[in-house]
N, C-alpha and C positions, 0 to 999 in steps of 0.2 A: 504494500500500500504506500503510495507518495508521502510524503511529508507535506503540511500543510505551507502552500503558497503565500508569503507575505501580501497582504493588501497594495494593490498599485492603482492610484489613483490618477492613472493614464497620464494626467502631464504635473510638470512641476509647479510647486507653491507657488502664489504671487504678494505681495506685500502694496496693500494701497488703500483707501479710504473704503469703508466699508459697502456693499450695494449687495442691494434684495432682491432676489429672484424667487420666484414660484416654480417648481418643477412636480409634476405629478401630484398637485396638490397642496407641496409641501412649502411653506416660506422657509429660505433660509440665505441668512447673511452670510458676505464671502468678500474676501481682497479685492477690489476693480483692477482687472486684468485677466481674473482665472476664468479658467475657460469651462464652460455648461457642462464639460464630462468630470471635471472637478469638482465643482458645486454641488451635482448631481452623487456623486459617491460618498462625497461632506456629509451629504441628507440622508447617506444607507441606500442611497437608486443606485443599480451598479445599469452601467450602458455597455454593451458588448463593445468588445474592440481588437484587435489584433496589431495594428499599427501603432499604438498609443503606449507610453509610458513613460512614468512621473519623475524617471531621471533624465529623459531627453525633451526636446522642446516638441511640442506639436507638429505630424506632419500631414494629416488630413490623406493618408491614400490607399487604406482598406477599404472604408465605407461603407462601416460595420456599424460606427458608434452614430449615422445620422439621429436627429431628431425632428421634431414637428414642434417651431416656435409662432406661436399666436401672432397675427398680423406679419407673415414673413413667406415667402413664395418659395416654392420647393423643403427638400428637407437637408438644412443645412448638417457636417458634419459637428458634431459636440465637442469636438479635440480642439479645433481650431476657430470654434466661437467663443466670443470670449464672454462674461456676463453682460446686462446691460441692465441699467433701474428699471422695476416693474415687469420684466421678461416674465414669460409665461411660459412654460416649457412643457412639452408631453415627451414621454422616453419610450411609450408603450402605446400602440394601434396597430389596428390589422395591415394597414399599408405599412406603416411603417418593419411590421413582423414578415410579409411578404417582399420587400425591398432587400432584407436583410439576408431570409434563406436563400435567394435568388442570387445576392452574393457568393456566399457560404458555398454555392452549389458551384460557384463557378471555379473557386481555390478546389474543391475535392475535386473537381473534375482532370484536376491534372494536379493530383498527389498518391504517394500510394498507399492504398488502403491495407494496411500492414499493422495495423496498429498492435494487435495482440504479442507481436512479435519485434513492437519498435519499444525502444530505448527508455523512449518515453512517455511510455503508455502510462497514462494515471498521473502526469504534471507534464500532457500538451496544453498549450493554450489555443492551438487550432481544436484539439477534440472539444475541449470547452466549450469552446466557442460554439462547433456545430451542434452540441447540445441543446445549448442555452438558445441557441432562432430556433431549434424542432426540425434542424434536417432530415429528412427521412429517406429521399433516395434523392440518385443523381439523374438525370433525366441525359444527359448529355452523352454523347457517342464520341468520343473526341477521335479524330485525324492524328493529330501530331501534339505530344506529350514530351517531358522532360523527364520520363519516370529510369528510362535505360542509361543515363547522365555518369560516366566515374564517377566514383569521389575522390576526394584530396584526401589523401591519409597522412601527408608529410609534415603534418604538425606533430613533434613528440607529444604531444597531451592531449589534442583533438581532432574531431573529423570533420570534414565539411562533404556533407552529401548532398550535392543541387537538385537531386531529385524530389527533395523535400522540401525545395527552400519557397516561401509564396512570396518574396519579392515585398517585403512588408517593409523594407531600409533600415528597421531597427541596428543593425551590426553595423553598415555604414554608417548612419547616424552614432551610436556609439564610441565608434572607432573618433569620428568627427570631433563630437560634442564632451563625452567622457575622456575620452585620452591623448586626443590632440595628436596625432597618429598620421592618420588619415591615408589607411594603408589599404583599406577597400574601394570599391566601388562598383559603380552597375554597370554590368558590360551587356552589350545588345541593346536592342529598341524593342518593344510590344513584347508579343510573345516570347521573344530570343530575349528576354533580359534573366540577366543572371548577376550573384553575387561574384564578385573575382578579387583577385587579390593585385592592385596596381603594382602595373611593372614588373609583373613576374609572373612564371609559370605555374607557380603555389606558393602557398601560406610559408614553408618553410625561407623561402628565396626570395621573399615579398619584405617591404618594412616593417611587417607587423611585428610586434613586440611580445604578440603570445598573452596580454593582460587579460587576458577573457573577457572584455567589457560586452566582444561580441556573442560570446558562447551564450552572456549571463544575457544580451537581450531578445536570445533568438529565443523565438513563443513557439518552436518547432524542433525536430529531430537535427534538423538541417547541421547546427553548430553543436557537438557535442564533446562531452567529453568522454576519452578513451576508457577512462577508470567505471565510469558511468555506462558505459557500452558493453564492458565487463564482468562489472558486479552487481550492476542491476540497479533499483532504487535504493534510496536508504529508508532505515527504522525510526532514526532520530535522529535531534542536531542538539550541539551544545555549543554556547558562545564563547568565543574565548579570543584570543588576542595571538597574530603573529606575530613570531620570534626572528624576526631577521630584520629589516631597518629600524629606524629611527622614529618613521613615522607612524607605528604602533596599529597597524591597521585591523579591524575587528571583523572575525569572520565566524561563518557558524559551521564548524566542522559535520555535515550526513555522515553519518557512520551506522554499516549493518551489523550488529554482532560485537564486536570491538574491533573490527576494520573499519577505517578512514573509505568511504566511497567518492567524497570529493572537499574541496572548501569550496564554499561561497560567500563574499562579501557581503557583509553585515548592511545592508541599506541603513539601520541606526548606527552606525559605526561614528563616531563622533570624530575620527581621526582624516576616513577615507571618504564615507558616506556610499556607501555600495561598490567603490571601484577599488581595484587591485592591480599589481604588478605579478610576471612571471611566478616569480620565487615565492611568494605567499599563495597564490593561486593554486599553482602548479606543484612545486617544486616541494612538498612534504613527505617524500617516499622514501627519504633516508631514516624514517624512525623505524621503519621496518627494513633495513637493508639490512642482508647476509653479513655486513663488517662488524656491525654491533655487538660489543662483547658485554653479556648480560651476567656473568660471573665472575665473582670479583679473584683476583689473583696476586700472588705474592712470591718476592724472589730475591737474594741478598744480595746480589751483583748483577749488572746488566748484560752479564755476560750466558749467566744461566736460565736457564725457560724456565717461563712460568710454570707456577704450579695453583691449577682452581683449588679455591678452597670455597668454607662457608663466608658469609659475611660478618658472624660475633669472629672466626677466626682472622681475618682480614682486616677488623679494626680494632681487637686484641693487639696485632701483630704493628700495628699502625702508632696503636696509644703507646705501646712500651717502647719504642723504636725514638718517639718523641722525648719520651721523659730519661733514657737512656743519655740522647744527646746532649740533652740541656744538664743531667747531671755533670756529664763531662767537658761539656767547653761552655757550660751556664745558660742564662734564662734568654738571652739574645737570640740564642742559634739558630735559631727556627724561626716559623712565618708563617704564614699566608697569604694567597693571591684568591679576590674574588673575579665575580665575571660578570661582564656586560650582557652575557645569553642567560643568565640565572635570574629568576625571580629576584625584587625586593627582599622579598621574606629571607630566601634562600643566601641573600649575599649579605644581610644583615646576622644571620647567623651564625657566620665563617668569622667577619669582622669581630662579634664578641665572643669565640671563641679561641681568637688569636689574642683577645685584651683578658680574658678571664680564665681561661685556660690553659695558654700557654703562658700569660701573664706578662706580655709586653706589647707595644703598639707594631709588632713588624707584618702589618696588613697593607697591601694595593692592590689596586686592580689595571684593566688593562686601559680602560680611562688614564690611566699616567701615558698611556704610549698615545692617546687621539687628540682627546680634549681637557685636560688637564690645565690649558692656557686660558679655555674660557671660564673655567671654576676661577681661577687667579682673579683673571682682568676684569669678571661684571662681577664679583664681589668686592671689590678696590672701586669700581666708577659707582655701579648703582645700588650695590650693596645687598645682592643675591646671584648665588652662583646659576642663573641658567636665565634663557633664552623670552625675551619678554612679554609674546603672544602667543595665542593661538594659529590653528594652522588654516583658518579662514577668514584670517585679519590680511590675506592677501589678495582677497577679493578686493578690499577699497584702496588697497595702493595705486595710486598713480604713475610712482614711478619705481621700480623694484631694481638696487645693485647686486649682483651677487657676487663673491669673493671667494676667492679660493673652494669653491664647490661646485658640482656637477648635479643639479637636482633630480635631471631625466636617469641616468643613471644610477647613482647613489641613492636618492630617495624620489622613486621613481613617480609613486601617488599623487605625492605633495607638488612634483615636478609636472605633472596631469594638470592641477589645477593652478599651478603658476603661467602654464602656456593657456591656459584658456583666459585667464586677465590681459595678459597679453595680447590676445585674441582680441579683446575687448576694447582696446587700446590703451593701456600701462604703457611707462616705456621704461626701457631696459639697456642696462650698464654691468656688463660682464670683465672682472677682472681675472684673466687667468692668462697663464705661458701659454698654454693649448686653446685649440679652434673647439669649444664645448658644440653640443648640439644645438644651442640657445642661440649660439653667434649668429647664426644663419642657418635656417630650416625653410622647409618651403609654406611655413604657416606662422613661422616667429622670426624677428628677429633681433637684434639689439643694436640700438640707436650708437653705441660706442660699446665697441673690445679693445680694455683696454691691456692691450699683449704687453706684461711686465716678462720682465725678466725673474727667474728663479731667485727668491729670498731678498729682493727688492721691496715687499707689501707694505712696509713703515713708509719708507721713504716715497711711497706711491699717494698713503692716506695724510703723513703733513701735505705734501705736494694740494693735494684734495683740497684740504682744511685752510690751505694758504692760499685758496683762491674766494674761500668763503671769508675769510679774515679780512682780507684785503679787497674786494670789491661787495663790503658792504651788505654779507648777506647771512649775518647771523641773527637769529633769532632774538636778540636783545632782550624782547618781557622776559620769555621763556625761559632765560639761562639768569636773567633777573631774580626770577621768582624763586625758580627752583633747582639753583645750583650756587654752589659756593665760589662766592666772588672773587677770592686773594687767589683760588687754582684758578680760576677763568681767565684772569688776567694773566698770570703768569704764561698760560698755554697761548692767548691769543698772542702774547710777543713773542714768546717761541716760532710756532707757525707761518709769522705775520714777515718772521725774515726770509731775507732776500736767498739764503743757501736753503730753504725750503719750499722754494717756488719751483712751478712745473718746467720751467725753463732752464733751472738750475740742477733741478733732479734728470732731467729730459735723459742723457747718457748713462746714468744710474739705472732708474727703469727701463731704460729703452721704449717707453712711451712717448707720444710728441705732445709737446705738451699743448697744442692746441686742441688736443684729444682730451686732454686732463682736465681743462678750462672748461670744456663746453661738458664736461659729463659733471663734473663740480656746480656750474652752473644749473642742470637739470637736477640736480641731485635735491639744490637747496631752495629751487626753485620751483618746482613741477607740480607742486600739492602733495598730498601724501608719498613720505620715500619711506621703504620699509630695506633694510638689508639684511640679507642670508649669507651667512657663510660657513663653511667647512672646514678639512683637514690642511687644506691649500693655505688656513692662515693659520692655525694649531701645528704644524707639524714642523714649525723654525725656529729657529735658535733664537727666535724673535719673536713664537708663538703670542706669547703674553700681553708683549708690547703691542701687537696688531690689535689683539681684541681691544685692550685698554683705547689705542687708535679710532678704532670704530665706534667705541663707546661714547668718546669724544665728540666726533662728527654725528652722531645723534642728536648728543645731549644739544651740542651747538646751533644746530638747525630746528630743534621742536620736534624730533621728532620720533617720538616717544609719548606711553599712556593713554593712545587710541588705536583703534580699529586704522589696519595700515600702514603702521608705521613700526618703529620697533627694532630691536639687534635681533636677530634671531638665528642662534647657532645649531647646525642642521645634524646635529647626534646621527653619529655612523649605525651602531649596533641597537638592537631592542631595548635593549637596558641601561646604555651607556649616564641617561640621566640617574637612572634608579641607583646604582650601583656608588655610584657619588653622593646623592641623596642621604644613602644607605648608611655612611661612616666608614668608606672604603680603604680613604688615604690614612696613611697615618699621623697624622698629625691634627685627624677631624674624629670629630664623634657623631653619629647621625645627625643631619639636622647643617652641617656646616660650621661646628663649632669643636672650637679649640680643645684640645685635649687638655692644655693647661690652663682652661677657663675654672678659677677656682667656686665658681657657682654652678657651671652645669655639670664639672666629674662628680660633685658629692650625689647627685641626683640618679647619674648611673651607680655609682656604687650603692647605695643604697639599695636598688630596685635588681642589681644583680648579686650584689649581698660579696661583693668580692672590695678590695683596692685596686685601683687603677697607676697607672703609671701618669707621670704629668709629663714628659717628654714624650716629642713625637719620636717614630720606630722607624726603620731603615723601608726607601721608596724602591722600587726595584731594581731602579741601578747598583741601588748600595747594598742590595741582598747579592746581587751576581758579583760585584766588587769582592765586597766580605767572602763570598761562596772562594772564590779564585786565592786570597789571602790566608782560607784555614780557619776562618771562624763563624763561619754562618752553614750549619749542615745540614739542614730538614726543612721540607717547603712542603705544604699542604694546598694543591690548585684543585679550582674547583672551578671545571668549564674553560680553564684557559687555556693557549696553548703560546706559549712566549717563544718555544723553540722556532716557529715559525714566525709567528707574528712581531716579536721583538728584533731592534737593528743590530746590526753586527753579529749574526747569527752563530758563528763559531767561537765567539765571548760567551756567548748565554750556553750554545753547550758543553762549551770546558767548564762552567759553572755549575753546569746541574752535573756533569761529570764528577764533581768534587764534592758535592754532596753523599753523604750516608743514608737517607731518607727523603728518597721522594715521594709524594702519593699523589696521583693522579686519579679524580674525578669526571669520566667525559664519558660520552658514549661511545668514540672510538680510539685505536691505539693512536693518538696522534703524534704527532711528532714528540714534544716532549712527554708522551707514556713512553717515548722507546728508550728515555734516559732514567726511569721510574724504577720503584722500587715495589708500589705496592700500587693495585690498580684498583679503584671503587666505581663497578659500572656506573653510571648519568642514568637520568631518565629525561626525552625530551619532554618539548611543552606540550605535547598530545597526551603524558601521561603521568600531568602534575596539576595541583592547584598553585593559584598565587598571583601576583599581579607584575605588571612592565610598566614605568614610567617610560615616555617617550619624550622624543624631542619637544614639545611645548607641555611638559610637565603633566603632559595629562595620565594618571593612574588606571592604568585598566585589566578586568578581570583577567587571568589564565583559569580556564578551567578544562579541570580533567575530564579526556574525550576517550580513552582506553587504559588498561592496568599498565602497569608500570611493566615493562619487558623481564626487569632485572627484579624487581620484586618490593624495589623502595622509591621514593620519591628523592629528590636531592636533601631536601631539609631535614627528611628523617635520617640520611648517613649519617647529615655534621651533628644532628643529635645523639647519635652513637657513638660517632669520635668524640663527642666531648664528654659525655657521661662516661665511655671508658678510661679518659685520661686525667676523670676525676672530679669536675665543675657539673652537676649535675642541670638539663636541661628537662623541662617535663612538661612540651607540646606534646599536642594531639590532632592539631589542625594548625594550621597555614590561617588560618583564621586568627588565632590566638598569639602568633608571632605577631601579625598587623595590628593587633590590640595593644601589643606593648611598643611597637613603636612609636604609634599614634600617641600613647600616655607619656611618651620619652623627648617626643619631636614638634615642635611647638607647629612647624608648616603642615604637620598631618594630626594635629589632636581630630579634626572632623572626620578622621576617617576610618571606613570599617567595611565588612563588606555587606554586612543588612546596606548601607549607604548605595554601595558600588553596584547593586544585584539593581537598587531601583532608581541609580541614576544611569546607571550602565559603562558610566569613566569620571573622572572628577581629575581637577587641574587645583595642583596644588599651589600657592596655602590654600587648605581650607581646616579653618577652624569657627571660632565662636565670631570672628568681624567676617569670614566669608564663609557661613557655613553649605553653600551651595558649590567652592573652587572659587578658583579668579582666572577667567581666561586672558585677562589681559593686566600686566600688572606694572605697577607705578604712573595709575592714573592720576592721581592727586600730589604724591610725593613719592622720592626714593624709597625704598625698605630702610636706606643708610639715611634717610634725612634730605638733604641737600647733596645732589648730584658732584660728584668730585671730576673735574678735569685734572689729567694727568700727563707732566709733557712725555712725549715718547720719540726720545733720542735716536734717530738710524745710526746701526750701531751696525757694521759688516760682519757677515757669519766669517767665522775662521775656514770655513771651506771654498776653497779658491780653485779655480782654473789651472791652470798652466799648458806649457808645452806639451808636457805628459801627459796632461788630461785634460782635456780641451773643451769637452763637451759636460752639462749639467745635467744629470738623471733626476727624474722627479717622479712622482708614484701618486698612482690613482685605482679607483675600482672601475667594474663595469659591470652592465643592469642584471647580466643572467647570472654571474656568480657573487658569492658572500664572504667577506673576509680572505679567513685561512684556505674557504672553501669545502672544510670537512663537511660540511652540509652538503652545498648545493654539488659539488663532484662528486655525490652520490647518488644524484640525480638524471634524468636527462636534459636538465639542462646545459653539459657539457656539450650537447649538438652544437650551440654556439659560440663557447667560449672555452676550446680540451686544453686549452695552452695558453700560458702567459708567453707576450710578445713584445716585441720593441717598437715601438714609434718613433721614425726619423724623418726629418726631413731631406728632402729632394738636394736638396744640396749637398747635405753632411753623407748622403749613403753616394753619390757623385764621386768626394771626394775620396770615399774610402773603398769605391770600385765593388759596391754593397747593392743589390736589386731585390726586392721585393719577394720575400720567402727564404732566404739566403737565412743560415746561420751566422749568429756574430755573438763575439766575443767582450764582454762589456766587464772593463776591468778598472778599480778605484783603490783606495789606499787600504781599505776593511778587505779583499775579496776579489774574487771574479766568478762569473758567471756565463753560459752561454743560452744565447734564446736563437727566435726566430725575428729577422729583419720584418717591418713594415714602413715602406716608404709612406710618407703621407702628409699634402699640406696640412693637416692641422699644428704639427708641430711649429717653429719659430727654428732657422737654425741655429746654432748654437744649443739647442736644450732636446735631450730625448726624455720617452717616458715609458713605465710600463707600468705592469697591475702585479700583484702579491698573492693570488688564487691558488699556486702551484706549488707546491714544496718544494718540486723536484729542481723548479724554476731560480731559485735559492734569490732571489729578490733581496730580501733582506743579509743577503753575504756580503752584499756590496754596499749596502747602505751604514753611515757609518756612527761614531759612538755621541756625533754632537747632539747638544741639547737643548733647549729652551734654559732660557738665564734664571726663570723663579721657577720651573714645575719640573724639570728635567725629558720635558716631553722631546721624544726621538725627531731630530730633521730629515725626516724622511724625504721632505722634498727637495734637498739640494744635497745633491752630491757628484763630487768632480771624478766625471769616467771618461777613459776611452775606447771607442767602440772599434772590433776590427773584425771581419769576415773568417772565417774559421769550417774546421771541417769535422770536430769530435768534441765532446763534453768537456768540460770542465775539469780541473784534478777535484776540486770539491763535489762535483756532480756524480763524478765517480765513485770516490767514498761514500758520499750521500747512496747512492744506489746500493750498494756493496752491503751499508751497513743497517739500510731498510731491508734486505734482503733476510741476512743475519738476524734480526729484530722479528720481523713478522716469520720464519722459519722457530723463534723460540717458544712461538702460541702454543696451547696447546690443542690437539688434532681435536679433540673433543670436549668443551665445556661440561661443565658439571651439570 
């Protein structure tokens, strides 16, 4: 039996002065603008439709949903009327019932009647439909049909069978309106028209991005999915929240039995609002993948195979391993690392398990390696560590910069609804070394690129800020009212100089600076400026300074504390806010406060019944430092994987090499499991409770969609590890861990999940002044009071060009794969993205006698590596780039040990290589294989 279809009220909301219509009797007030099939569903009338739905706009071309309006000649369609005062409306007469089978009969006359045997028998909306007029036979003898049509099968996740399809444009409108895409369209005239996939022979080889927007609006077999084609319908859904970007998107997992049959986007989703990307769509079939090790194992050297054991033997072997160490080289030794993939609950855990049971602050998480600069610099300006709106406050932007990020890619949703403002007419200012997709699309594009140079971003934003200073275009009430006068002044004479002008900077960025002027000018000028930015400003040796930068040029312009405007830092991972939130660093206690706050430790002490330390504990540099030096020997990860994900990749595993006790929590051997000592299977987020902060703070449910593989949830392990190593923990729900936060964290006292269950997501603060969230925050005042400007000196990274190495390597992602990738490379989403590659420019692969697929050799002062060439004008030359997906790819070998001046965050994005054509791996690559080999040969053949 289907699952119950959410209500769709054919077209979208309108917002306008109130107007009365009568429809079947019924009076009822509605926005001026909605259209009579809206109004009419408002009142409980539902009007047949097939073309119509409330996420796309009206398109009037089934003409199913006519109606009969008093004083109006024929029977206009309901989708595309709009209300009007006094209308009178009939939804129901026998012409109108005879208009409509007569339709009806004309769609079945060229579809096939399969249904007992189709996909989606029991949630079509063509069967619906011919229900609901009383079709009863076809009268039609048809010639020539589409019923014998291939299908595409070349999508990994779905089909498209044109034999079903009735031309209804929902998928291209979709594709259009939801995703900004616009990778369909109708091919043929009358009869011959078909859906196709522009510019290509199929879906696979087409632009489409695979979001499902069109699977999720076809009312027919036509778009389906594979899994769904397979497994049939489902039994049930549960809501819950993906685990892969930032932008937190809520979907409702069908599952028959404890199999996953599909996701579908949450139409209440507060984050996405019905739409999705690849990867949360699609891309969830690694929680069942053949690599997952559901038995935990343990082994004294990494030389010897595992051996499965029970799980009390596992963190038995875990707890004394720990308390051994600390006996012998003290209370330091050891640590913890949480994770940006784990729940709140679950990284809150870890963090005061490393404060109350191991008894020292040596917790971080992988937030030190992303955004770690924006925790610094919007708690120094505005006086809270995170990102100031919601993710539909860019609806009323007028003009939108983005910095060092890639939103179509990286956070692909949010990136959906950033191109359709744009669409609308925003205008747009893209700073990045690379040609984004934003730059120029054939639906978007940006009024100025401004192509900097690698670790140039400071010197770009005074440049910025010194064209606002000096032609008169700062905000004056605004920086009056609500910012501290003695910084303001200082920063405007800083800026205001001549060695901070776009003129002056011009050979520094390599931007011109009439390019600087006139996007400075739009910036401060335009109406609503709202700015995004990513790891492209977080990952410098000057991380901090940028954010601090941008915070600046808000504050200085107004704009800031409405819909539209705002910093808004675009969190790479699910969790990457939570995990911060959470009390991750050490030097913080949940909440963003000081370990040596001698008013908030007494409050945890007391509620965890332990002493705290008042000094902060070693950040992950200084655990791998320590690890190498002989006195840091046990690390407890949980979801991380640093062997990969951290820079300078042969530092961090002679590090974990020199450790006594590793234990590794994940659900696959990931890189660093292969330097481990004791391995605690994970449970993904299909098979836990708990909640994800996302990029605009919003709090939202996880909830468990099938049992746990392994047997435990994450939160119940670190319960076991800490109760066996002595600090007694006594949850029983993921529920009750969120109670003591809330009672501990002044941003989360309102929250709970009776709360979460009936708001569905909350944006934190929310307490007693916002007990509903604050989607937009420091509308009246900072959090800190009076907004601080702060100068930000262009200071040059110490990593330098030369002869040697001529060219600048910088790193980025891309839309089909996640991170490290142990997710999505478990996927099929590998069909588009099986390798990490190189991006060169046309010049630089010229010079080095380098063509397009060629291997090359990409060698810096940390490492060398070898990939695959791709020529490509996006690049600038002087600067290449690639992505970090691939372990084997060793990306981070070459990237090196610098860091951000206040957080130690990795400069992942500049570093000095040179690239040469090549015909065999690596010597690291080689090893690396060699000793993956070795590693996965130590499993054992058969789990317990």
């Amino acid at each position: 039996m289907a699952l119950y279809r959410e209500l769709d009220y054919g077209t979208p909301a309108r917002t306008g002065a109130p107007v009365t219509v009568e429809i079947d009797g019924t009076a009822i007030s509605v926005p001026a603008g909605t259209s009579v099939m809206r109004a009419a569903q408002e009142a409980g009338i539902a009007v047949p439709k097939l073309c119509a739905s409330d996420s796309l706009e009206p398109f009037g071309s089934c003409r199913l949903c006519t109606v009969e309006i008093e004083g109006r000649r024929g029977f206009p369609a309901s989708c595309t009327t709009p209300v009007e005062p006094g209308m009178k409306v009939r939804t129901q007469s026998p012409k109108l019932a005879e208009l409509r089978r007569g339709t009806m009969e004309l769609y079945i006359s060229d579809h096939p009647l399969d249904c007992l045997t189709c996909s989606a028998n029991g949630n079509c909306e063509l069967q619906d439909m011919a229900g609901v007029v009383g079709l009863r036979e076809v009268r039609y003898d048809p010639v020539k049909t589409h019923l014998a049509e291939a299908k595409d099968e070349s999508n990994p996740y779905f089909t498209y069978d044109p034999a079903k399809c009735i031309v209804c444009n929902r998928c291209v409108r979709a594709c259009e309106e939801v995703q900004g895409t616009f990778a369909l369209t109708i091919d043929g005239r009358g009869f011959d028209s078909r859906v196709a996939a522009s510019q290509a022979e199929d879906f696979l080889d087409s632009e489409c991005v695979s979001c499902g927007a069109c699977v999720n609006a076809c009312p027919t077999a036509t778009l389906t999915e594979k899994s769904l084609i397979e497994m049939g319908q489902a039994e049930r859904s549960v809501t819950t929240t993906c685990a892969y970007c930032g932008v937190g998107c809520s979907f409702k997992a069908e599952v028959k039995g404890n199999d996953v049959v599909r996701m579908v986007p949450n139409k209440d989703g507060h984050a996405n609002h019905g739409h999705s990307c690849v990867k949360g769509r699609f891309a969830w079939g690694y929680a069942t993948h053949a690599d997952r090790i559901k038995t935990p194992m343990i082994r004294d050297n990494i030389s010897e195979p595992w051996r499965p054991v029970s799980w009390d033997e596992a963190i038995g072997y875990a707890a004394r391993r720990f308390k051994e160490i600390q006996a012998q080289y003290g209370q330091n030794s050891v640590g913890g690392l949480t994770s940006s993939r784990c729940t709140n609950e679950e990284t809150y855990l870890v963090q005061k398990l490393v404060r109350a049971a191991f008894g020292n602050n040596n917790v971080d998480t992988c937030a030190r390696v992303c955004h770690s600069p924006t925790g610094y610099g919007l708690k120094v300006t505005l006086g809270e560590s995170a990102g100031t709106q919601d993710f539909d406050s860019v609806l009323s932007a007028d003009v939108v910069l983005v910095i060092g990020a890639n939103p179509t890619d990286g956070h692909p949703v949010f990136g959906s609804q950033l191109k359709r403002r744009l669409r609308e007419g925003a205008r747009l200012i893209v700073a990045d070394p690379r040609g984004i997709d934003l730059v120029r699309g054939p639906h978007v594009k940006a009024d100025h690129h401004l192509q900097l140079r690698p670790g140039s971003n400071v010197a770009l934003l005074n440049s910025l800020a010194h064209v606002i200073v000096t032609e008169n275009l700062v905000n004056e009430a605004f920086v009056a009212e609500r910012c501290e006068a003695e910084g303001f002044d200082q920063w405007r004479a800083f800026v205001g100089e001549q060695r901070n002008s776009p003129e002056a900077m011009q050979e520094l960025t390599g931007v011109p600076a009439a390019e600087v002027r006139a996007a400075a000018r739009l910036y401060a000028t335009g109406g609503n400026a709202a700015i995004y930015y990513g790891l492209g400003v977080t990952e410098h040796s000057q991380g901090s300074s940028t954010v601090i930068a941008i915070a600046n040029l808000a504050m200085a312009t107004g704009n800031i504390g409405r819909p539209g405007v705002g910093v808004n830092p675009l969190r790479g991972q699910n969790n990457v806010q939570g995990s911060c939130d959470m009390g991750s660093f050490p030097h913080e206690l949940p909440g963003y406060r000081h370990v040596s706050d001698p008013v908030v430790r007494p409050q945890f002490e007391q509620a965890w019944g332990v002493t705290l330390l008042d000094e902060p504990g070693l950040r992950i540099p200084n655990m791998l430092a320590a690890a190498h030096a002989g006195t840091f020997k046990g690390l407890y990860i949980q979801g991380e994987d640093p062997a990969q994900s951290d820079p300078d990749t042969q530092h961090v595993t002679g590090a974990l090499m020199a450790m006594e006790c590793v234990v590794v929590q994940d659900l696959f051997l990931n890189e660093t499991a292969k330097f481990a000592h004791v391995f605690l299977p994970g449970a993904s987020f299909l098979e836990k409770n708990g909640t994800f902060t996302n990029a605009e703070r919003r709090i939202s449910p996880v909830r468990k969609v099938m049992p746990a593989l392994a047997g435990k949830e994450d939160w119940e392990v670190t319960v076991a590890l800490s109760n066996a190593l002595g600090y007694p923990m006594n949850y029983t729900h993921p529920s009750q861990i969120m109670d003591e936060i809330a009672s501990l964290t002044p941003t989360f006292t309102g929250v709970s999940y009776a709360k979460l269950d009936r708001m569905g997501s909350i944006q934190w603060p929310c307490n007693d002044e916002a007990p509903e969230g604050t989607p937009i925050m420091h509308e009246d005042a900072f959090v800190r009071g009076k907004g601080r400007f702060v100068i930000t000196e262009f200071i040059a990274t110490d990593e330098r060009t030369s002869r040697k190495r001529p060219l600048v390597l910088t790193t980025g992602r891309i839309l089909s794969q996640y991170n490290v990738g142990a997710q999505t490379r478990r996927t099929a989403n590998k069909a588009w993205h099986a390798e990490d590659i190189l991006e060169l420019h046309p010049v630089d692969a010229e010079d080095r006698g380098i063509n397009d697929g060629d291997w090359v050799g990409i060698n810096s002062r940390a490492g060398e590596t070898v990939m695959r060439a791709k020529v490509t004008l996006r690049m600038q030359p002087g600067v290449v780039y690639t992505t970090f997906h691939h372990p084997e790819s060793g990306a981070n070998v070459i990237t090196t040990d610098n860091s951000d001046w206040a957080t130690n965050c990795p400069e992942y994005k500049v570093t000095a290589v040179q690239v040469r054509k090549v015909e065999v791996p690596s010597k690291w690559q080689q090893e690396f294989n060699a000793f993956t080999r070795e590693q996965v040969n130590l499993l054992p053949v058969v789990q317990l």
